[in-house]
PABAZA-133719 format. One line per field, with one value per residue (C-alpha): y, x negated, z; residue number from 1. Coordinates in Angstrom, 1 decimal. Layout:
% residues N
yy <- Y  ...
xx <- X  ...
zz <- Z  ...
i <- NUM  ...
//
This chain:
% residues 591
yy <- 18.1  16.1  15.3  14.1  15.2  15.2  12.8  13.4  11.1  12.5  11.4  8.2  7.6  8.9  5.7  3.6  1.7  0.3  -0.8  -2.2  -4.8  -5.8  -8.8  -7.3  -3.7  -1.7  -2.2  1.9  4.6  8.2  10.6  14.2  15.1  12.9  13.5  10.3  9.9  8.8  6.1  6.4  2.4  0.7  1.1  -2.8  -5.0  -6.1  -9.3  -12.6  -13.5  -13.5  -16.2  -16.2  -18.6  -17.9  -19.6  -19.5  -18.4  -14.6  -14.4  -11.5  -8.8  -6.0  -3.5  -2.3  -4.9  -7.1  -8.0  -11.1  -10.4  -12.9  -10.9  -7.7  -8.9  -9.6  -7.0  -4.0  -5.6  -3.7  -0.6  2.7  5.3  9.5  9.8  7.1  5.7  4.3  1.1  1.7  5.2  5.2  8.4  9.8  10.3  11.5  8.6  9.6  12.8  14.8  17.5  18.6  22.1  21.8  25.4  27.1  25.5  21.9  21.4  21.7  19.6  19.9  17.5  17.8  15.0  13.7  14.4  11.6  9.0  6.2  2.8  -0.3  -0.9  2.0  4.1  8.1  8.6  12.4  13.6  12.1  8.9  9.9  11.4  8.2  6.0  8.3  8.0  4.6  3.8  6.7  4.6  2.6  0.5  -0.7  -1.7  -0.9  -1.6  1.6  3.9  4.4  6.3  8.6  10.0  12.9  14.3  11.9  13.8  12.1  13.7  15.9  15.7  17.9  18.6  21.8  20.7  17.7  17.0  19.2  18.1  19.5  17.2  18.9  17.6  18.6  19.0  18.8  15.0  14.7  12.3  14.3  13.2  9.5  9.6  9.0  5.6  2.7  4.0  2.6  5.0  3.0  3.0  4.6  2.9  0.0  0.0  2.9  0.4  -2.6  0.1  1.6  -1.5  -2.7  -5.0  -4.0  -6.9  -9.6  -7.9  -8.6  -11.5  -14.0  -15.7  -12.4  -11.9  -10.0  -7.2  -6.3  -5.4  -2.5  -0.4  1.8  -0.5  -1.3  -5.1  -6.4  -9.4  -11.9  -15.4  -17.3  -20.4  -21.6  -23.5  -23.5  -19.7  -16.5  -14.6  -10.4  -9.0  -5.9  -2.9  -1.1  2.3  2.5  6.1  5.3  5.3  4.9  7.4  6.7  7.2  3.8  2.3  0.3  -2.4  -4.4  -8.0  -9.4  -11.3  -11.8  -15.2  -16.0  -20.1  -21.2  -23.7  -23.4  -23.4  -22.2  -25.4  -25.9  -22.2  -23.1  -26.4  -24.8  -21.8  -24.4  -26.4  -23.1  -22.9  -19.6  -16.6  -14.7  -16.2  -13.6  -13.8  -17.4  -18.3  -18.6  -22.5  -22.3  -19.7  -21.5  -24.1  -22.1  -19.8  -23.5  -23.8  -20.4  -20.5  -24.1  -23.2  -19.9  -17.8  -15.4  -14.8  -11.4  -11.1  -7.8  -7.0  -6.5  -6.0  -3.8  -6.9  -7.2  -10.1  -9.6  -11.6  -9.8  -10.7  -10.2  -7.1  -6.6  -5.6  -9.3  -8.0  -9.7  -12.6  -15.6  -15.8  -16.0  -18.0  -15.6  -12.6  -14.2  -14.4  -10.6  -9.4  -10.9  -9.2  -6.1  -6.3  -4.5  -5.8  -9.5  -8.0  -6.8  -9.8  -12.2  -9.8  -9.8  -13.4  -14.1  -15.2  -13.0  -13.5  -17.4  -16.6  -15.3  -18.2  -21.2  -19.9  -18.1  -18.9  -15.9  -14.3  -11.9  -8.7  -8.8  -6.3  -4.3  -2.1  -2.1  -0.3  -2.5  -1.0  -1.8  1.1  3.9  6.9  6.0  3.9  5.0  4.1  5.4  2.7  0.2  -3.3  -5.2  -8.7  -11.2  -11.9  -14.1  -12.6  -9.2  -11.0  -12.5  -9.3  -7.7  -10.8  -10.1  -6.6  -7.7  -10.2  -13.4  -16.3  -19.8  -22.9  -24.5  -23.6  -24.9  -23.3  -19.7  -18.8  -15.2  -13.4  -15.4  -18.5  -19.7  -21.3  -18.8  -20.7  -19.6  -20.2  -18.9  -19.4  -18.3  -19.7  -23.8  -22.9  -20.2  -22.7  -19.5  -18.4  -21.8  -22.7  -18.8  -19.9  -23.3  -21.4  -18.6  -21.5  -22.9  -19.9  -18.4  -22.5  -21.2  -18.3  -21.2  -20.5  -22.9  -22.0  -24.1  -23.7  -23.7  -24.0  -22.2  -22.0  -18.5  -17.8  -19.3  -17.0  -13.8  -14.9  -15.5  -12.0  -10.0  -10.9  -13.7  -12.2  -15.9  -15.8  -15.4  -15.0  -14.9  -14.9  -12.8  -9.8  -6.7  -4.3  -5.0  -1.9  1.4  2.7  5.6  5.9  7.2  3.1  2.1  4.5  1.6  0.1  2.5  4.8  3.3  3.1  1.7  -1.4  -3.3  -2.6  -5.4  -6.1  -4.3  -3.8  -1.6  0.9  4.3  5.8  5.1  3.0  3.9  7.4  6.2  4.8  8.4  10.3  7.7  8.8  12.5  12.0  10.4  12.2  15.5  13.8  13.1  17.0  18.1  19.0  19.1  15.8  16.3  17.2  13.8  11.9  13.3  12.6  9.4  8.5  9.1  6.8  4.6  4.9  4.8  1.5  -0.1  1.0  -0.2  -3.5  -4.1  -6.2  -8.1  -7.7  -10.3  -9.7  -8.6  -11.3  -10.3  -10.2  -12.9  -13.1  -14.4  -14.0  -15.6  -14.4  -12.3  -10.4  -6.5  -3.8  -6.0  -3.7  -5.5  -3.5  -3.9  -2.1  -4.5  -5.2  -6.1  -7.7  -6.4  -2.7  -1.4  -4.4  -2.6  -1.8  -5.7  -7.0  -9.9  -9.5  -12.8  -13.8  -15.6  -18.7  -18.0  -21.7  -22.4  -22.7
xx <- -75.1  -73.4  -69.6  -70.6  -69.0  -69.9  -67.6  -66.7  -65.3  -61.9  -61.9  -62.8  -60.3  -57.5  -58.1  -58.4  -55.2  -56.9  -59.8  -57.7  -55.8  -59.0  -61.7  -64.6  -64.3  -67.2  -68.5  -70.2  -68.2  -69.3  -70.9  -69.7  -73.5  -73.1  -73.5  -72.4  -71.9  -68.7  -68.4  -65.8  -64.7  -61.8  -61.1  -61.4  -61.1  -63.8  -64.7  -66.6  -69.8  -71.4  -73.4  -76.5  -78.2  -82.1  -84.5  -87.6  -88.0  -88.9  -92.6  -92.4  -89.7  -92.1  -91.1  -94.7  -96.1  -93.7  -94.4  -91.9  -87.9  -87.0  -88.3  -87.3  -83.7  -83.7  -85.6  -83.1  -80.2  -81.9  -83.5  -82.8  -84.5  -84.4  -82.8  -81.3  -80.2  -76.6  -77.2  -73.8  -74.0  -77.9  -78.0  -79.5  -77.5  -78.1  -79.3  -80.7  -81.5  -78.4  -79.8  -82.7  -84.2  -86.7  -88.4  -88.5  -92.2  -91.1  -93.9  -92.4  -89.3  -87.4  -85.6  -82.8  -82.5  -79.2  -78.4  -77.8  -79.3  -80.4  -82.6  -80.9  -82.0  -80.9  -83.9  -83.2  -84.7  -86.5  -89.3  -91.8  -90.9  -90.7  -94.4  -96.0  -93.9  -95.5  -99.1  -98.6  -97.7  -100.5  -102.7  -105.6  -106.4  -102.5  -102.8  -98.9  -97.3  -95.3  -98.7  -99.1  -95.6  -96.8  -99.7  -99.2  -101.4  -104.2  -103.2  -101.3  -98.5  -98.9  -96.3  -95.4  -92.8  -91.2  -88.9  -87.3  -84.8  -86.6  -89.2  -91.4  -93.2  -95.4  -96.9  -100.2  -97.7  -94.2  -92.6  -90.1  -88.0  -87.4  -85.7  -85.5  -89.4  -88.0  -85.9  -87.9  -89.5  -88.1  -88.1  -90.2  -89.9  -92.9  -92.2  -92.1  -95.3  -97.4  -99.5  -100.1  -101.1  -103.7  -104.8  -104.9  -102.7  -99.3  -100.1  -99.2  -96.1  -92.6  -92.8  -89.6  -90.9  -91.0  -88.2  -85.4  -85.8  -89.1  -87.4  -85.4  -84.4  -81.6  -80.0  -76.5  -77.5  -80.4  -82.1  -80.4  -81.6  -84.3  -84.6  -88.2  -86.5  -83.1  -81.7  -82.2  -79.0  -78.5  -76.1  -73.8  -76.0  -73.8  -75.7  -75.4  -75.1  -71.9  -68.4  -65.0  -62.8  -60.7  -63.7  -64.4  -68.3  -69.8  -70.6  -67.5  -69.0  -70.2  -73.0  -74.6  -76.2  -79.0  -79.9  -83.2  -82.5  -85.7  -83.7  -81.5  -79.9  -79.7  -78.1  -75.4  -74.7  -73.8  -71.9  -69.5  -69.2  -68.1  -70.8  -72.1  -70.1  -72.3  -75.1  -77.3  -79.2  -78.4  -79.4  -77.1  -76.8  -75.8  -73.4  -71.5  -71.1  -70.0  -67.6  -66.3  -64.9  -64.1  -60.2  -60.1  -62.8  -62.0  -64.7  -64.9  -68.5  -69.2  -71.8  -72.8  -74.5  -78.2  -80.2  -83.6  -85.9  -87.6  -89.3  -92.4  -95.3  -98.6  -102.1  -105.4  -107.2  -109.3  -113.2  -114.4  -118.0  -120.1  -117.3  -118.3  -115.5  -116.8  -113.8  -110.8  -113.7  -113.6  -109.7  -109.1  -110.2  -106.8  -105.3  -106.3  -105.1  -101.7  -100.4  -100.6  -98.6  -96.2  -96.5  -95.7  -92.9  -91.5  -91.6  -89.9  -86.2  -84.6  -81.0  -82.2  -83.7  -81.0  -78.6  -80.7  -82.3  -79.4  -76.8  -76.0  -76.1  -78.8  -79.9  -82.3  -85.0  -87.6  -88.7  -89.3  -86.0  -83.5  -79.4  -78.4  -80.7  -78.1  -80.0  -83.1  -82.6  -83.7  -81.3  -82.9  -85.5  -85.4  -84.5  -85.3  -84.4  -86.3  -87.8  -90.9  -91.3  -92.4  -94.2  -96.5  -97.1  -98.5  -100.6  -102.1  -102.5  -104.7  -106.6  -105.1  -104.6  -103.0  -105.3  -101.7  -98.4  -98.9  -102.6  -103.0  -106.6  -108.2  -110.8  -113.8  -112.1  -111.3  -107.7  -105.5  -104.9  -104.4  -102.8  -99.8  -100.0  -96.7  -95.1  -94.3  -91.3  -89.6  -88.1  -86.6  -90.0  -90.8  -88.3  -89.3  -92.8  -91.5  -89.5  -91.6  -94.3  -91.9  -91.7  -94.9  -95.9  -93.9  -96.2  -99.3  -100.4  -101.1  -99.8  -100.2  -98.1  -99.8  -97.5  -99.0  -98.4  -97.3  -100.3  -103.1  -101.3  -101.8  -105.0  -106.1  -104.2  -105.2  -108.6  -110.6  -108.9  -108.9  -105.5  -105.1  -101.6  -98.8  -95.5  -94.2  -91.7  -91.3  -88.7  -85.7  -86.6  -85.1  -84.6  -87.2  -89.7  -91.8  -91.5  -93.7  -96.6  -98.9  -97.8  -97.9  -100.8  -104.2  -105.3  -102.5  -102.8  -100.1  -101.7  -101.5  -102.8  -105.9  -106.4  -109.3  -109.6  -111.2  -110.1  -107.5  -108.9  -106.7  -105.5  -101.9  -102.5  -104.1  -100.6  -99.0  -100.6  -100.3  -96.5  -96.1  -98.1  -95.9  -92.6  -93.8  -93.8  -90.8  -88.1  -85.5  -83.5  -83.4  -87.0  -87.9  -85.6  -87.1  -90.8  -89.8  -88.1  -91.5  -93.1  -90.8  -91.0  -95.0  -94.6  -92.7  -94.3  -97.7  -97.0  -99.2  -96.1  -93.8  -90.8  -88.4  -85.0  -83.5  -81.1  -78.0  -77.4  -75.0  -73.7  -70.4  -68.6  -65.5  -62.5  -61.1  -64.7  -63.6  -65.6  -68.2  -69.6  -72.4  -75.0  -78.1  -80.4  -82.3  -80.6  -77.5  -74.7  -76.5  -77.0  -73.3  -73.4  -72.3  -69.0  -68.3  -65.5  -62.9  -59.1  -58.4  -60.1  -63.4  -64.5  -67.5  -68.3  -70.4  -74.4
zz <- -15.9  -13.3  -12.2  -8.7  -6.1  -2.3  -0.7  3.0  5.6  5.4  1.7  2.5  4.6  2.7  0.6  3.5  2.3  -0.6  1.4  4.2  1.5  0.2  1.8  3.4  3.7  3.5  6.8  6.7  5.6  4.1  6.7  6.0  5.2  2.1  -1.0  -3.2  -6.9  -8.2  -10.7  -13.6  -14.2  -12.4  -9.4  -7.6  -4.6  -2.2  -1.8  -3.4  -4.9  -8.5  -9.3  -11.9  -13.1  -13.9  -16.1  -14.1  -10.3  -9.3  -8.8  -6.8  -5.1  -5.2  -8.3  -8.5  -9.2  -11.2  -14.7  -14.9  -16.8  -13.5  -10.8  -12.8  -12.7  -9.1  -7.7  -10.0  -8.3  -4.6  -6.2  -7.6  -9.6  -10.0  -12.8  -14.5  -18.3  -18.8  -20.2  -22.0  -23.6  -23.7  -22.1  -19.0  -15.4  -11.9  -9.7  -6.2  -8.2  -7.7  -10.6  -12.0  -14.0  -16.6  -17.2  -20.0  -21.4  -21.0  -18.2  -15.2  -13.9  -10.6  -9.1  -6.5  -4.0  -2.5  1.4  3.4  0.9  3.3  2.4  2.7  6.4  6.9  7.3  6.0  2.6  2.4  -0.4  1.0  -0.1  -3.5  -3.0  -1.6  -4.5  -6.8  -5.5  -5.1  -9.5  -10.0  -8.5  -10.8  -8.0  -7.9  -11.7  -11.5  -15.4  -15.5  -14.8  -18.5  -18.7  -16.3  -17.9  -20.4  -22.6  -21.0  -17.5  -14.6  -13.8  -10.7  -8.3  -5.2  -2.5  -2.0  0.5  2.2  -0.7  -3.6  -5.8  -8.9  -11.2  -13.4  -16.7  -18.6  -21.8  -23.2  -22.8  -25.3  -24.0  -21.1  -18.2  -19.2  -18.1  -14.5  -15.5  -14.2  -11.3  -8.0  -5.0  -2.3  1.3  2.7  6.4  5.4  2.4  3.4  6.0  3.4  0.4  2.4  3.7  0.0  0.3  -1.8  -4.4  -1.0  0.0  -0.8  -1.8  -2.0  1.0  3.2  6.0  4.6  7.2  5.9  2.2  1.4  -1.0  -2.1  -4.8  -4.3  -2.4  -0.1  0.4  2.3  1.9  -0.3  -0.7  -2.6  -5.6  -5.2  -5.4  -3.6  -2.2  -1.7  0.2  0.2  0.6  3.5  3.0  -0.8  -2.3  -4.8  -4.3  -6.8  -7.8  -4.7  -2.4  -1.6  -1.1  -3.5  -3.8  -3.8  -4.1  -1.0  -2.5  -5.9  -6.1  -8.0  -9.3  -10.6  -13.0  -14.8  -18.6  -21.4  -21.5  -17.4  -17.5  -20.1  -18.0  -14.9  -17.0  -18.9  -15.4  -13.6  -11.4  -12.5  -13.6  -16.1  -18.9  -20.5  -23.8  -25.0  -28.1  -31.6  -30.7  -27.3  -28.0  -30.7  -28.3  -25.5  -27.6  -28.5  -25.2  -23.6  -23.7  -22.3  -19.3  -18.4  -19.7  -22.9  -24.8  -26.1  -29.5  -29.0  -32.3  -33.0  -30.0  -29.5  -30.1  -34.0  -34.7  -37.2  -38.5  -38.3  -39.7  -37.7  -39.5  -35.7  -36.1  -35.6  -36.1  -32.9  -32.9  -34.0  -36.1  -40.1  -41.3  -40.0  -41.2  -44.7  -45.2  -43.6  -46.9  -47.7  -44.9  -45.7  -48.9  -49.3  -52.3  -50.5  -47.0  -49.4  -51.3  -48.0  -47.3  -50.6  -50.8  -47.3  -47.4  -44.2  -44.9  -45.0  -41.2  -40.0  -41.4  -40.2  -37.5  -35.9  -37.7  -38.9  -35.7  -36.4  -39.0  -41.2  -40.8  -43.0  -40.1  -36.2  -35.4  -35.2  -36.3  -32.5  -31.9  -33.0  -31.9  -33.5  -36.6  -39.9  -42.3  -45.4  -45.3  -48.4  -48.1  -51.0  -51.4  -51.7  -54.9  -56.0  -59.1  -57.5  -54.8  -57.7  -59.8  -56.1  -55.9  -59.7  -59.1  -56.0  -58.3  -57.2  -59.8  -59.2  -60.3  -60.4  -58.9  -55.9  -55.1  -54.7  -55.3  -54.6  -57.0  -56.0  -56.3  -52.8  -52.1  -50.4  -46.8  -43.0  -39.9  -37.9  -34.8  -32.3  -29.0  -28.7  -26.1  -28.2  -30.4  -33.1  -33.7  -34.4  -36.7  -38.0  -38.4  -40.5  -43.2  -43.5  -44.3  -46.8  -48.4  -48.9  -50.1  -53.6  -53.8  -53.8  -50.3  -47.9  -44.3  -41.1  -38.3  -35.1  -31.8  -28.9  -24.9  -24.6  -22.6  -24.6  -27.2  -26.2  -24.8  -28.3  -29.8  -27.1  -26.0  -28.4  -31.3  -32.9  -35.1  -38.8  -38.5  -35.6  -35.0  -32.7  -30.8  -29.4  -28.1  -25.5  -23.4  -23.7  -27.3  -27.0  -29.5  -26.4  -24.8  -28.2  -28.0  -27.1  -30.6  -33.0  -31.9  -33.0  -29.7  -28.3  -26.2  -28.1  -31.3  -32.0  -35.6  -34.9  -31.2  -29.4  -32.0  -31.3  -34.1  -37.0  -39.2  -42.5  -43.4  -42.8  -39.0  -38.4  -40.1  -37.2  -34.9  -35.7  -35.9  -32.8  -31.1  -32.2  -31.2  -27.9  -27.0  -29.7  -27.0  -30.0  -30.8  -34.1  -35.0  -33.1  -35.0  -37.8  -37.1  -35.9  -39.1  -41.0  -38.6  -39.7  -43.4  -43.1  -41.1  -43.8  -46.6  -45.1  -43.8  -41.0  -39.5  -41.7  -40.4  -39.8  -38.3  -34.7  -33.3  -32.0  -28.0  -26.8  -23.1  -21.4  -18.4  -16.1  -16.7  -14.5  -13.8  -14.3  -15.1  -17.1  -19.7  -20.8  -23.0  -25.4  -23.5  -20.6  -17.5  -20.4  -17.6  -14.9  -15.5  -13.2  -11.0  -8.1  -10.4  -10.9  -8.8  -9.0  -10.1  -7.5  -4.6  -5.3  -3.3  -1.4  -1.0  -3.9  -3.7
i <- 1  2  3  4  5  6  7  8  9  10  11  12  13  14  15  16  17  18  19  20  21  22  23  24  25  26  27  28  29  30  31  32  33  34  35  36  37  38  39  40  41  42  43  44  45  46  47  48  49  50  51  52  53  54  55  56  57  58  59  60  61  62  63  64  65  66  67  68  69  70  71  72  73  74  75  76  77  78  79  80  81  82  83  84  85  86  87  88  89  90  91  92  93  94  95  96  97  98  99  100  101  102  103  104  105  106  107  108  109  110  111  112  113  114  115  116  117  118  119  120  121  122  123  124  125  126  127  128  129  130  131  132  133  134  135  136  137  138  139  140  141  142  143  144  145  146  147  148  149  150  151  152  153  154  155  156  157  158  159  160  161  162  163  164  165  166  167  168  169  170  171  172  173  174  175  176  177  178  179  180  181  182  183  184  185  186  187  188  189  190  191  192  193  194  195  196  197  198  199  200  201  202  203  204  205  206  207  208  209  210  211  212  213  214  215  216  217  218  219  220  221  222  223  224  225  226  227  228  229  230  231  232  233  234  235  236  237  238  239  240  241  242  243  244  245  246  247  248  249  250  251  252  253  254  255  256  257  258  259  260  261  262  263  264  265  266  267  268  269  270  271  272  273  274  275  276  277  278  279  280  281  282  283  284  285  286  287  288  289  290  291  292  293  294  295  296  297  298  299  300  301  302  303  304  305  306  307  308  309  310  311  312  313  314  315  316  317  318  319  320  321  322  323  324  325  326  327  328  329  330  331  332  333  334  335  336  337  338  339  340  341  342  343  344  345  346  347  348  349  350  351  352  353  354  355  356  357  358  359  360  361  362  363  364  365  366  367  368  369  370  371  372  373  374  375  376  377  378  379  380  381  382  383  384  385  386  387  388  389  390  391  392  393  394  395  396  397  398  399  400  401  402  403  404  405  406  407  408  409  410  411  412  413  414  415  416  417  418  419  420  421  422  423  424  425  426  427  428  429  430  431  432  433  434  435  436  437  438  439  440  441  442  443  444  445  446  447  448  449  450  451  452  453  454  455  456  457  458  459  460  461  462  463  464  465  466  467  468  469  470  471  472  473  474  475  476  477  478  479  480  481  482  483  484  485  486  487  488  489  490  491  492  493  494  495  496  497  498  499  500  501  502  503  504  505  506  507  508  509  510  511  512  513  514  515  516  517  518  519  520  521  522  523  524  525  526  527  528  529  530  531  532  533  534  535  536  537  538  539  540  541  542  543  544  545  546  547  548  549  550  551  552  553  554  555  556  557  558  559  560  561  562  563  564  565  566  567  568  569  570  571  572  573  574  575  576  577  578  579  580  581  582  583  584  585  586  587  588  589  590  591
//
């Protein structure tokens, strides 16, 4: 299960010589009680700084209470989970869990801790840390955003010590995703948390304004510095549990460096100026100018294919019964209709999407599982092309009639029009939202494109319910069909096209439900894939999102950077940043 090795001082300093040539050695070297993974990439030099640019500032360095991508990208770069998923092979590793047992009913998992695993202020890391974080995400009162994973079979997970490195979570049934379950979950320091969570107070602490000795964790850097709207600044962690194949501590940067710059377009400034060394996610535009310019400035960009995200239009078929909504009530029986879902699909041009929008740097899609998803992706699905012809016989068949060709009219009469409403600063969605309009205006229906803050958005999806259509995206996460339960199960809180239901409210939400439900516990691969797959098929045949395409992942990076193995799963440049290291010296005298 694992090819760690325990690492003792003499093999530490049998590579001294490589340590000694480089800037910075590790300032702590292995104790024989030790037990350190080994990483497999290059073996590199110590020294420098990476410098990121981010779009907005982190809100908070507290990983229990962070619902922010900023803070999330900050805060991964100090902390460390049990069992961890390689963003690269999307399979799961050791972390600070050397091994784990799963008995022979699914139910019961133990977990092998490390020796000598130490937080980043050097505090000694034993089981009970792992209890209290574990009490801590349990907790209702926290409100923490990863407390849904841990309930199985509408049970929390029950968690106990059996001795200072050995611990056995026990679940009320099967999980089949296994050990991925403990991916996510940072290990906490109970010295330094245990006074402010039973005071009530673990929402206040660690934030970016707190002193840097009052943070720590057992990712491979610390805080060092922040500076409220300029840039925050980690340091080396010296007591990091991971060394190279020659026995040398990671990390090898100094410092990773992160800007706020409060854009896309500030962030590709200061990458094309040099003053950054890695851009994440940039859009199709940004990246064709970019890639313009790599060879002359120094930097390559990397189009990594379809990522996890699928972009859909969905229609509001909520119970708006005690709303006082009687003009989105009158157009749901449209909605409900399937012949006009599949008629909106039918008639949407998603190879046109995926040449304006991003020029051609994106996949069309006809379900929620995008092809950059390789374990999961179902590709028996159909995908039709688009054709208007089909799109108006499913509009006859539902008893729809056009007065003219440009007004769609439904059986009593009244002229087929509605809103979509989707995010004013996602300007894809937007231009989405325009063509999508363009093309459902040959089918005779009138649609209105209504640009939304992001919040009043999901205000209005998630709590008025006043939408008639929206625009909008899911996915990024891990690939698991176990990470969308919330989505597809009719009582899911991300259900999003008819939210708050207490029981499935069509005979092909409740098969849903059944089948994902069943591959939750199925321990096999295969029979999940299987079940999954069905989900799947009943998705697309069923329409309640139309789906739209998944746009490809585009990052780059300064040349001479090694070991940059940049991924589709989330943190995509990020994920072996204590692997990163520079072929040359890097100056340390930028901000």
């Amino acid at each position: 299960m694992t090819r760690d090795l325990m690492r003792g001082l003499a093999a530490i300093l049998a590579s001294a010589a490589l340590c000694a040539a480089a800037s910075n050695p590790p300032r702590i070297l292995a104790a024989p009680a030790e037990e350190l993974q080994v990483t497999g990439g290059e073996v590199g030099r110590y020294g420098g700084r990476l410098v990121i640019a981010l779009r907005a500032e982190p809100k908070t360095l507290n990983p229990v209470t962070h619902v922010d991508s900023t803070s999330r990208d900050v805060i991964w770069r100090m902390m460390a989970d049990l069992v961890h998923i390689n963003r690269s092979t999307q399979l799961t590793e050791p972390a600070l869990a050397k091994s784990w047992k799963v008995s022979g009913d699914g139910l019961r998992y133990t977990l092998k801790l490390r020796r000598g695993l130490r937080f980043s202020d050097g505090h000694p890391l034993d089981a009970e840390d792992v209890l209290f974080s574990f009490q801590v995400y349990l907790d209702g009162n926290v409100h923490a955003p990863q407390r849904d994973l841990l309930i199985i079979g509408g049970k929390p997970i029950v968690v106990r010590k059996l001795d200072g490195e050995t611990l056995v979570f026990e679940l009320a049934q099967p999980y089949g995703a296994a050990e991925r379950l403990f991916d996510g979950f940072a290990i906490l320091p109970r010295h330094l948390l245990q006074q402010a969570y039973h005071e009530g107070k673990l929402a206040q602490a660690w934030l970016p304004t707190a002193p840097p000795g009052q943070i720590a964790g057992l990712g491979p850097f610390r805080l060092k510095e922040y500076v409220a709207g300029q840039r925050i600044v980690l340091e080396r962690n010296p007591y990091y549990w991971k060394v190279d194949r020659q026995g040398n501590r990671l990390p090898y940067l100094d410092e990773v460096v992160f800007l706020f710059v409060g854009s896309e377009d500030a962030q590709v400034i200061r990458f094309q100026a040099g003053e950054t060394d890695l851009i994440s996610r940039v859009n199709a535009e940004n990246y064709a100018v970019l890639a313009r310019q790599q060879q002359a400035r120094g930097y390559s960009m990397y189009d990594l294919g379809a990522s996890l995200e699928y972009n859909f239009l969905f229609f509001n078929l909520n119970d708006l019964s005690g709303k006082p909504l009687p003009q989105i009530a009158r157009k749901q029986k449209w909605f409900r209709s399937l012949n006009f879902r599949q008629a909106v699909s039918a008639a949407i041009d998603r190879e046109g999407l995926v040449r304006l929008v991003y020029q051609g740097r994106a996949v069309p899609l006809w379900g929620q599982v995008t092809p950059g998803n390789k374990l999961w992706f179902n590709s028996a699905l159909l995908r039709p092309p688009r054709s208007l012809d089909h799109a108006r016989e499913l509009l006859r068949g539902a008893g729809f009639s056009w007065r003219d060709p440009s007004t769609l009219l439904d059986r009593d009469g009244e002229i087929v029009e509605f809103s979509i409403i989707t995010s004013a600063s996602n300007a894809e969605r937007m231009k989405m939202s325009t063509i999508i309009q363009d093309d459902l205006k040959q089918l005779g229906m009138r649609v209105h494109v209504v640009p939304l803050e992001f919040r009043a958005l999901l205000d209005r999806v998630f709590q008025s319910r006043e939408f008639e259509g929206c625009v909008l995206a899911l996915g990024g996460g891990d690939g698991d069909p176990n990470t969308e339960m919330s989505v597809w199960e009719s009582s899911g809180g991300q259900h999003l096209w008819n939210l708050g239901e207490a029981h499935a409210a069509t005979p092909w939400e409740a098969e849903i439900d059944r089948m994902m439900q069943r591959q939750l516990t199925a321990r096999k691969q295969e029979e999940r894939k299987h079940l999954y797959d069905r989900v799947q098929q009943l998705v697309a045949e069923n329409q309640p999102m139309v789906f739209l395409l998944s746009p490809h992942l585009l990052v780059g990076a300064k040349n001479g950077l090694a070991n940059f193995r940049p991924a589709i799963l989330d943190h995509y440049t990020l994920w072996n940043v204590e692997e990163l290291f520079w072929r040359q010296a890097n100056s340390a005298k930028r901000p």
